[in-house]
DRENDO-1510 file (C-alpha; in Angstrom, 1 decimal, always signed):
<recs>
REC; n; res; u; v; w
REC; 1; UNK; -74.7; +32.8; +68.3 .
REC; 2; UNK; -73.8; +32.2; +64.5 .
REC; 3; UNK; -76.5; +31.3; +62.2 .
REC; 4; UNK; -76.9; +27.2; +61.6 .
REC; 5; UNK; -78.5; +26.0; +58.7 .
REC; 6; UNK; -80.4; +22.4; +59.0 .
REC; 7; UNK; -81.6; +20.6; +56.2 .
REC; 8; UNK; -79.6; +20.0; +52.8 .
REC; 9; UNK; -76.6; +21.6; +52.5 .
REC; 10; UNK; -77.3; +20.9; +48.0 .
REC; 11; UNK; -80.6; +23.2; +48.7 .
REC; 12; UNK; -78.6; +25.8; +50.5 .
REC; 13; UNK; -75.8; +25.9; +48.2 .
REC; 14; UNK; -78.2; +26.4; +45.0 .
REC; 15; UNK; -80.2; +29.4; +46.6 .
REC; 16; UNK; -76.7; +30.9; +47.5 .
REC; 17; UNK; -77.0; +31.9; +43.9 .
REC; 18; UNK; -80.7; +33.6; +44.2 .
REC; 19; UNK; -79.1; +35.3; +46.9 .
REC; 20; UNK; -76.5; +37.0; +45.1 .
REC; 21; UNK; -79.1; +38.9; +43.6 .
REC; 22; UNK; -79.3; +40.6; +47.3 .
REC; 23; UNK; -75.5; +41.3; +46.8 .
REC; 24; UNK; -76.1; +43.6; +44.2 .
REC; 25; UNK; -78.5; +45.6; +46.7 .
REC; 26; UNK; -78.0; +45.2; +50.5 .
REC; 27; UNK; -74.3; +44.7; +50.0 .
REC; 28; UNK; -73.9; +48.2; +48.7 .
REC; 29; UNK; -76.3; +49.1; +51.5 .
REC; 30; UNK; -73.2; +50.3; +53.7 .
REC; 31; UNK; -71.6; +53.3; +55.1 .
REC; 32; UNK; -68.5; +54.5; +56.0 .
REC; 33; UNK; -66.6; +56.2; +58.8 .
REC; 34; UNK; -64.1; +57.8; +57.2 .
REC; 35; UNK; -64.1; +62.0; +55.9 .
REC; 36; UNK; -64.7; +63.8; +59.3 .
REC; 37; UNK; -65.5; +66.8; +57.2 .
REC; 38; UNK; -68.8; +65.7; +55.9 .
REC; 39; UNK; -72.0; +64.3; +57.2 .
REC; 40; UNK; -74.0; +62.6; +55.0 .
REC; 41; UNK; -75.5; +58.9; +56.7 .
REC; 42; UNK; -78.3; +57.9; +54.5 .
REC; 43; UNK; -79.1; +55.7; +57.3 .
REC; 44; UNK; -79.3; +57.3; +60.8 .
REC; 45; UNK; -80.8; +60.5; +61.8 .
REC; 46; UNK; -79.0; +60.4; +65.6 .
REC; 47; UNK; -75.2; +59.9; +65.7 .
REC; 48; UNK; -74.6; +60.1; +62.0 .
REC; 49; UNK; -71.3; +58.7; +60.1 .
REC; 50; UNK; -69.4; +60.7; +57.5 .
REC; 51; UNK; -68.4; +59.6; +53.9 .
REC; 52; UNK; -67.1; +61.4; +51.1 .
REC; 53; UNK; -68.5; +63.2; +48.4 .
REC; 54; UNK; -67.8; +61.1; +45.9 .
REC; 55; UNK; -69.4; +58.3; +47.4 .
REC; 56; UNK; -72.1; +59.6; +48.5 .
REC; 57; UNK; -73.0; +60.5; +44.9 .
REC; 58; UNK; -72.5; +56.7; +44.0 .
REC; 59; UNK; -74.8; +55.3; +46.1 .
REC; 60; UNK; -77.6; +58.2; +45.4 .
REC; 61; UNK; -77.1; +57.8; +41.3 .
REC; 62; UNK; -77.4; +53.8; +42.4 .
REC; 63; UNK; -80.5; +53.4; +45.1 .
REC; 64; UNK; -81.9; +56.9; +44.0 .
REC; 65; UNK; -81.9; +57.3; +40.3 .
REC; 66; UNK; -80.9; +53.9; +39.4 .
REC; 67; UNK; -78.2; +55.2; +36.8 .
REC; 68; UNK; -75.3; +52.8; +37.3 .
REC; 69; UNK; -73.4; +54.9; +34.6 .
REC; 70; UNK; -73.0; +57.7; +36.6 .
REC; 71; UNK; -72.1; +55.8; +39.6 .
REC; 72; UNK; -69.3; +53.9; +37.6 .
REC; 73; UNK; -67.9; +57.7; +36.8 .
REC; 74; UNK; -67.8; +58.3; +40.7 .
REC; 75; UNK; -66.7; +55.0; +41.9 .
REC; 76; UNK; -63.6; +55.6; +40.0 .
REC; 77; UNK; -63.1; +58.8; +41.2 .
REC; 78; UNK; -63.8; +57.2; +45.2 .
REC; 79; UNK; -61.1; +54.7; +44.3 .
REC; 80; UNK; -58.5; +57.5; +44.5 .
REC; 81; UNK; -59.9; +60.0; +47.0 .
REC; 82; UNK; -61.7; +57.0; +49.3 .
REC; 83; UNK; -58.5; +54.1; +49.4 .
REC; 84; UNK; -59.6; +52.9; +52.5 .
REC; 85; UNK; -63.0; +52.4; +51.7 .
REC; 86; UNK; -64.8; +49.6; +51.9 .
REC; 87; UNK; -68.1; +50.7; +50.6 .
REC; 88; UNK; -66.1; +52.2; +47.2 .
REC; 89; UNK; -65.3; +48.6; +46.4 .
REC; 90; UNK; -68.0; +46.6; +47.7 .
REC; 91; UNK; -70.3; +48.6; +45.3 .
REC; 92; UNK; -67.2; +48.2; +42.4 .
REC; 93; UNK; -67.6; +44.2; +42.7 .
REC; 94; UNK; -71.4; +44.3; +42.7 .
REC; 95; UNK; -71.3; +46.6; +39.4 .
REC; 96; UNK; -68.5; +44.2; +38.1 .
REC; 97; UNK; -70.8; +41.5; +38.5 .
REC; 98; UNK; -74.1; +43.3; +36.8 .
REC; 99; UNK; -71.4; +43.5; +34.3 .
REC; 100; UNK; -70.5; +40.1; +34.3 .
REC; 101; UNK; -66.8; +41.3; +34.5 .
REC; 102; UNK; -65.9; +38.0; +37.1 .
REC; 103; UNK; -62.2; +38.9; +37.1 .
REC; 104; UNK; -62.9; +41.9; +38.2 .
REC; 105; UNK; -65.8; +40.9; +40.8 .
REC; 106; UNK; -63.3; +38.6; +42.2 .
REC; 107; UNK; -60.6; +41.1; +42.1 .
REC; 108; UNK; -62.7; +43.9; +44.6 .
REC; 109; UNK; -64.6; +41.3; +46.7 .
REC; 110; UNK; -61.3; +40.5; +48.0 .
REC; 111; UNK; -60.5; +44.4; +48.6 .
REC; 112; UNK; -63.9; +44.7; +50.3 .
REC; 113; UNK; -62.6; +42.1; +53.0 .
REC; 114; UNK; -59.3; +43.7; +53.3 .
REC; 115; UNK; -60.0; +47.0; +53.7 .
REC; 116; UNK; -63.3; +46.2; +56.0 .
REC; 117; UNK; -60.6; +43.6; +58.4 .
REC; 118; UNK; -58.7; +47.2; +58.4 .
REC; 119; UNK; -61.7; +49.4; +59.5 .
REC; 120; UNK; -62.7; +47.1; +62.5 .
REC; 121; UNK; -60.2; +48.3; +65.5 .
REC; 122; UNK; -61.7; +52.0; +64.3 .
REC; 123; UNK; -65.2; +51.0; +63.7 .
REC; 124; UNK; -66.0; +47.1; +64.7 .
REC; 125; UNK; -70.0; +47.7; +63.7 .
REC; 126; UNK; -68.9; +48.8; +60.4 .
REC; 127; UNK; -65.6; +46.7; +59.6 .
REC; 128; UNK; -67.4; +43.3; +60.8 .
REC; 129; UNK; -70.8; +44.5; +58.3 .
REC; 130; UNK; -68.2; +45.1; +55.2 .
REC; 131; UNK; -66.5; +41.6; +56.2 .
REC; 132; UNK; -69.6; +40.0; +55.9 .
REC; 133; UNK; -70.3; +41.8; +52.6 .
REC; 134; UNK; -66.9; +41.2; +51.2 .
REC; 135; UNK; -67.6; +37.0; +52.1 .
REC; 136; UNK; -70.8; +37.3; +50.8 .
REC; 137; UNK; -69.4; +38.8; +47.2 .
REC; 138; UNK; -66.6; +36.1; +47.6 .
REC; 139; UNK; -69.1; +33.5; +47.4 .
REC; 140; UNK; -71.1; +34.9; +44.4 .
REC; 141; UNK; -67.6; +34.7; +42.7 .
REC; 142; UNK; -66.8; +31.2; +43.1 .
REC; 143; UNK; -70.6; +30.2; +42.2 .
REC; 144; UNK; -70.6; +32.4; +39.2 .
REC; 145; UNK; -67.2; +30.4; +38.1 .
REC; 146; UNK; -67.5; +27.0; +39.3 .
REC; 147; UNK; -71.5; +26.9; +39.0 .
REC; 148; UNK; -73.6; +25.8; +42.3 .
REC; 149; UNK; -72.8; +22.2; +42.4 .
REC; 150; UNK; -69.2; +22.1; +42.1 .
REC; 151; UNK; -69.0; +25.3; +44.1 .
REC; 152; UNK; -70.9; +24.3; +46.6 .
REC; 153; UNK; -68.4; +23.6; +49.7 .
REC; 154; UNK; -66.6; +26.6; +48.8 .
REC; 155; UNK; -69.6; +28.6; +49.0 .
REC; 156; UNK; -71.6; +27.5; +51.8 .
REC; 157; UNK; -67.6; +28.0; +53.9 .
REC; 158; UNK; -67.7; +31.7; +52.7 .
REC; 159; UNK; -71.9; +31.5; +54.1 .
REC; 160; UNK; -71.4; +30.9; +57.6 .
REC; 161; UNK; -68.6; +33.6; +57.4 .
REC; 162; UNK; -71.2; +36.0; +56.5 .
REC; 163; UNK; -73.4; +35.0; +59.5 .
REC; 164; UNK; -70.3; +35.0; +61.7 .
REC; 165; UNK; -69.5; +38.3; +60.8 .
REC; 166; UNK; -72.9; +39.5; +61.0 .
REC; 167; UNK; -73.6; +38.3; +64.4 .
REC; 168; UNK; -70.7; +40.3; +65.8 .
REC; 169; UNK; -71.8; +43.6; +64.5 .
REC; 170; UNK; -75.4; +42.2; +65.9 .
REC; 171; UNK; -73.5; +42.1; +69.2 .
REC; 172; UNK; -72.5; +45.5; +69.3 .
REC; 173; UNK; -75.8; +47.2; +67.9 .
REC; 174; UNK; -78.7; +45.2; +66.8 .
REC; 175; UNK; -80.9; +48.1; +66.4 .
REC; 176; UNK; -78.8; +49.7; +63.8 .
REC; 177; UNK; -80.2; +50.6; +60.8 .
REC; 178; UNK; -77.8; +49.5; +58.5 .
REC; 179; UNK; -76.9; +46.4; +60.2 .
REC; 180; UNK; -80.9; +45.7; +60.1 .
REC; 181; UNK; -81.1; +46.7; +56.2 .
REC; 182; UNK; -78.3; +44.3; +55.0 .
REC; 183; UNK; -79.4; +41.4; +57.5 .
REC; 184; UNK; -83.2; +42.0; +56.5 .
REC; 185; UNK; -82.6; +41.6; +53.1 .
REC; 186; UNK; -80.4; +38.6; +53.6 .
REC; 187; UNK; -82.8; +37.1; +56.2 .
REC; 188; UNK; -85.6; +37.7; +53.6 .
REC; 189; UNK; -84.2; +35.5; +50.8 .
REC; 190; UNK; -83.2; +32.7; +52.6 .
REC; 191; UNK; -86.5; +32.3; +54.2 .
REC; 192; UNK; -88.2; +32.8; +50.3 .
REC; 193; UNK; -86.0; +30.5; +49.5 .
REC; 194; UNK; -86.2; +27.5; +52.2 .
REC; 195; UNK; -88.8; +26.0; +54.1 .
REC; 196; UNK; -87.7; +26.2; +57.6 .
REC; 197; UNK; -86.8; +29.8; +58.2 .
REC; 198; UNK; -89.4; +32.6; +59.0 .
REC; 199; UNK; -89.7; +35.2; +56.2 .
REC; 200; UNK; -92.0; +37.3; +58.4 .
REC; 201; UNK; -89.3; +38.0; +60.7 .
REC; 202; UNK; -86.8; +38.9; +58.0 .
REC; 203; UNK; -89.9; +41.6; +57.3 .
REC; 204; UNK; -90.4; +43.1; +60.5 .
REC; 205; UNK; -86.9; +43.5; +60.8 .
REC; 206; UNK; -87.2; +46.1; +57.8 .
REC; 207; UNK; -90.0; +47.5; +58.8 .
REC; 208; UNK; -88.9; +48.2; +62.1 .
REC; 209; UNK; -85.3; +48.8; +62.3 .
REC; 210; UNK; -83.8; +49.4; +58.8 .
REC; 211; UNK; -82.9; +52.5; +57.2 .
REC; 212; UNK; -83.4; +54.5; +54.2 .
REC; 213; UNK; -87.0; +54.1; +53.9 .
REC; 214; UNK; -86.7; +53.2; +50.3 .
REC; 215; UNK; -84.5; +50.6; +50.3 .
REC; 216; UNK; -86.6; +48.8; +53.0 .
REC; 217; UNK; -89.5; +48.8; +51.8 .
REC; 218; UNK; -88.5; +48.2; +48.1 .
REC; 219; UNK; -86.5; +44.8; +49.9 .
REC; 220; UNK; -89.8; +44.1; +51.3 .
REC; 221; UNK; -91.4; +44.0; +48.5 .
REC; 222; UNK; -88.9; +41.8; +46.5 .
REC; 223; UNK; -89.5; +39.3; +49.3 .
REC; 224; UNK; -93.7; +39.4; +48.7 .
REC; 225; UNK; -93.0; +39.1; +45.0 .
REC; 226; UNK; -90.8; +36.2; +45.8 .
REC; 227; UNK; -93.5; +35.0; +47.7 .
REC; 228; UNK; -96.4; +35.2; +45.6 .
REC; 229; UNK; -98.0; +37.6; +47.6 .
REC; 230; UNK; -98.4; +40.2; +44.7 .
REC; 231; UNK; -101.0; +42.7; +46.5 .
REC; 232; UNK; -98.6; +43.4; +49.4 .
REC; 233; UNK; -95.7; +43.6; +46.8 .
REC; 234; UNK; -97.5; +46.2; +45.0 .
REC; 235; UNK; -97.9; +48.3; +48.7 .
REC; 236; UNK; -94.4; +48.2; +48.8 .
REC; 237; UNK; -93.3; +48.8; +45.3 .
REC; 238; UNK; -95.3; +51.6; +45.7 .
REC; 239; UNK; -94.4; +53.1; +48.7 .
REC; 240; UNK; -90.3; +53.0; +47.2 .
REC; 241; UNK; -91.4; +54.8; +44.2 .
REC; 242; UNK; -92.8; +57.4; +46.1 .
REC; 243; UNK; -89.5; +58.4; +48.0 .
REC; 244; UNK; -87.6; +57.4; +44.9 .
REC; 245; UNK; -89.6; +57.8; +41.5 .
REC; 246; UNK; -86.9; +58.3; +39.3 .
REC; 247; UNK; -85.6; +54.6; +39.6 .
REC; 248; UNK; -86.3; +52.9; +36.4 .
REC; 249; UNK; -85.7; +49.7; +38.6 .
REC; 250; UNK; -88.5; +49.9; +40.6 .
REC; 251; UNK; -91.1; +50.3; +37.8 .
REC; 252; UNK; -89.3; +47.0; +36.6 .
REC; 253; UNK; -90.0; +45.8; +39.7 .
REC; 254; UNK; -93.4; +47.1; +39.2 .
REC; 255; UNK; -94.2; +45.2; +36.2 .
REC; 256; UNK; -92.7; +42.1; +37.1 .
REC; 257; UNK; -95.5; +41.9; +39.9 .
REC; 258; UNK; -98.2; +43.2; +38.0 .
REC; 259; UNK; -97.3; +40.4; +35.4 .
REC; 260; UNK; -97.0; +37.7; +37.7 .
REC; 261; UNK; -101.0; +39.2; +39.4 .
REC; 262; UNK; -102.5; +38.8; +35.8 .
REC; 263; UNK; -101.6; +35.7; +35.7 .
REC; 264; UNK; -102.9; +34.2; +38.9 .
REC; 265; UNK; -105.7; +36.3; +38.3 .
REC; 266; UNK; -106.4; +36.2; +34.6 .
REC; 267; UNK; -106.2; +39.8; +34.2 .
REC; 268; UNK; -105.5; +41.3; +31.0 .
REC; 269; UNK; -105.6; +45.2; +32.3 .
REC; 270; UNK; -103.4; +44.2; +35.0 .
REC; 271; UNK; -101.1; +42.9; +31.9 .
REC; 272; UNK; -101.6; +46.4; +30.3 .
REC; 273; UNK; -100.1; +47.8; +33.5 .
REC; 274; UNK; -97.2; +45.7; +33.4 .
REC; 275; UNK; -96.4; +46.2; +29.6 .
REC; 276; UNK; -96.7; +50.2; +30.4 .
REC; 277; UNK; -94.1; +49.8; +33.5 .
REC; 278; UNK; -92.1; +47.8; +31.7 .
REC; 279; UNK; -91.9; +50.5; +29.1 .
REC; 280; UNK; -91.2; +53.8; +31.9 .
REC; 281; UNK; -88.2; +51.4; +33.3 .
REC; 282; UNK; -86.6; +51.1; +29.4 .
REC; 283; UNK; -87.2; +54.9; +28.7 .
REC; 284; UNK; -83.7; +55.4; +31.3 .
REC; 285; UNK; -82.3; +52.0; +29.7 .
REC; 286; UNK; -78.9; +54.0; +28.5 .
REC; 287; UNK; -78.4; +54.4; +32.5 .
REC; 288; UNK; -78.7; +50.5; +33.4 .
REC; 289; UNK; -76.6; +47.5; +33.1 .
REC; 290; UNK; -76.6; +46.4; +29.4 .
REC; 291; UNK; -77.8; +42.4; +30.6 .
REC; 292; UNK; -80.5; +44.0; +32.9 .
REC; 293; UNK; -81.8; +45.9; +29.7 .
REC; 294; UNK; -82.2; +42.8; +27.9 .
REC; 295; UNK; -83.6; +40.7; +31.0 .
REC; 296; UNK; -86.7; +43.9; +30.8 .
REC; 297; UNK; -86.7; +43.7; +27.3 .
REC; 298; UNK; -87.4; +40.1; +27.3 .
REC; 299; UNK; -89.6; +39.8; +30.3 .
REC; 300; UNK; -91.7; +42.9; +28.3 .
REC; 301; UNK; -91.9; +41.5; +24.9 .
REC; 302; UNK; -93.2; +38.1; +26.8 .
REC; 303; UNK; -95.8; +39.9; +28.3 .
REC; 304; UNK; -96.8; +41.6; +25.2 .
REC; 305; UNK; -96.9; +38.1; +23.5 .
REC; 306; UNK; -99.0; +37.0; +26.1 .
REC; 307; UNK; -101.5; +40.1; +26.2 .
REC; 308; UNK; -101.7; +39.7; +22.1 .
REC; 309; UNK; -102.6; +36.3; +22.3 .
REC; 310; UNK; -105.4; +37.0; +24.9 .
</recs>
């Protein structure tokens, strides 16, 4: 049964833009059925899919190393040896919009529909989780042009699209691993984000059912951050940067939550420790998006403001 959302639809239209930060991750968060030649599922360990070389290295150099550069070079390369991919341009829109690039955004969350509407006679699980993404993107696209208010009807239309879509790959498998990553993630925000949804569920769905590790458990702690709850947000943080401790984007993550501790707790070492994580995340800064560099660079220089004024 779809998704309903009670309550004002103003409220859910302005955290449709909070969620787009989601976009960026669990919408690239998909796999593909496509090169029969290669096996290489990031996501299941029993009946694994296939997808090319080239986008396998994508989405490594993106959830692995965090270098968005290098994923750029073989996203381009995917767009001629992957066509019929809907993973290739689910993650071009999402880089398109960490570039802030709308035409473009626009221009590949519409291909991410297509090509996903094509995959689903082959691969419904798969086709209806790209559909889903591809709507999602869609809305991020009229938000980022018309703004949330003026947007709004647009947006929340291209919403329960997302849920629609969702629900029928639920049908099919709920248990899957990447339908539980995306949907966890997704789940997660809107109950951060409004009062009458359960943000522990959207949790135990990641803990439970979603797949890589990593990406789980750095979604989970997003959601704690979100949610004030900065000791269990560190646990998670952590955990991620075990599996994945090249990211500079999880030691950003890192300091955001160690700056937000020291200041419920009025700790200036804690403050030390977000300064030095704010510094490991810029040491790779040539790799990341140029407006994410100066979002850490801000965010740090604030925190060292507030650690010099005591």
């Amino acid at each position: 049964m779809t998704k309903q959302f009670p309550g004002s639809q103003l409220i859910l239209s302005a955290r449709l833009a909070s969620l787009t930060k989601i976009a960026f991750i669990a919408a690239l968060a998909l796999n593909v059925l496509v090169n029969p030649s290669l096996a290489a599922d990031p996501f299941r360990t029993s009946h694994p899919r296939n997808i090319s070389n080239t986008t396998e290295a994508a989405f490594k150099a993106i959830f692995q190393q965090g270098d968005y550069q290098a994923a750029d070079r073989y996203l381009q390369q995917a767009l001629s040896s992957d066509p019929n991919e809907p993973l290739t341009y689910a993650m071009k829109a999402s880089l398109s919009y960490a570039n802030k690039d709308i035409a473009s955004f626009d221009t590949y969350s519409k291909k991410t529909i297509e090509t996903a509407q094509k995959l689903i006679p082959k691969d419904p699980l798969r086709g209806n989780l790209y559909t889903a993404v591809g709507h999602f993107l869609a809305g991020a696209v009229i938000i980022s042009r018309e703004g949330t208010v003026s947007g709004a009807p647009q947006a929340l239309s291209q919403l329960r699209e997302v849920y629609q879509d969702l629900d029928k790959a639920e049908a099919i498998s709920k248990n899957d691993p990447e339908l539980n990553l995306l949907k966890g993630y997704m789940d997660l925000m809107v109950a951060v984000n409004l009062p009458f949804a359960s943000p522990q569920q959207a949790i135990e769905r990641l803990e439970k059912n979603a797949a890589p590790q990593y990406l789980a458990a750095r979604g989970i702690a997003i959601g704690y951050r979100d949610l004030k709850q900065y000791t269990q947000a560190l646990d998670y943080t952590n955990r991620a940067l075990k599996m994945t401790s090249d990211n500079p984007e999880l030691y950003y993550l890192k300091a955001q939550i160690l700056r937000e501790q020291s200041r419920k707790e009025k700790n200036q070492q804690l403050l030390q420790e977000a300064i030095a994580n704010f510094d490991k995340a810029l040491v790779k800064k040539s790799q990341l998006p140029t407006g994410l560099v100066k979002q850490i660079e801000h965010e740090r220089g604030s925190a060292s403001n507030s650690l010099s004024a005591g």
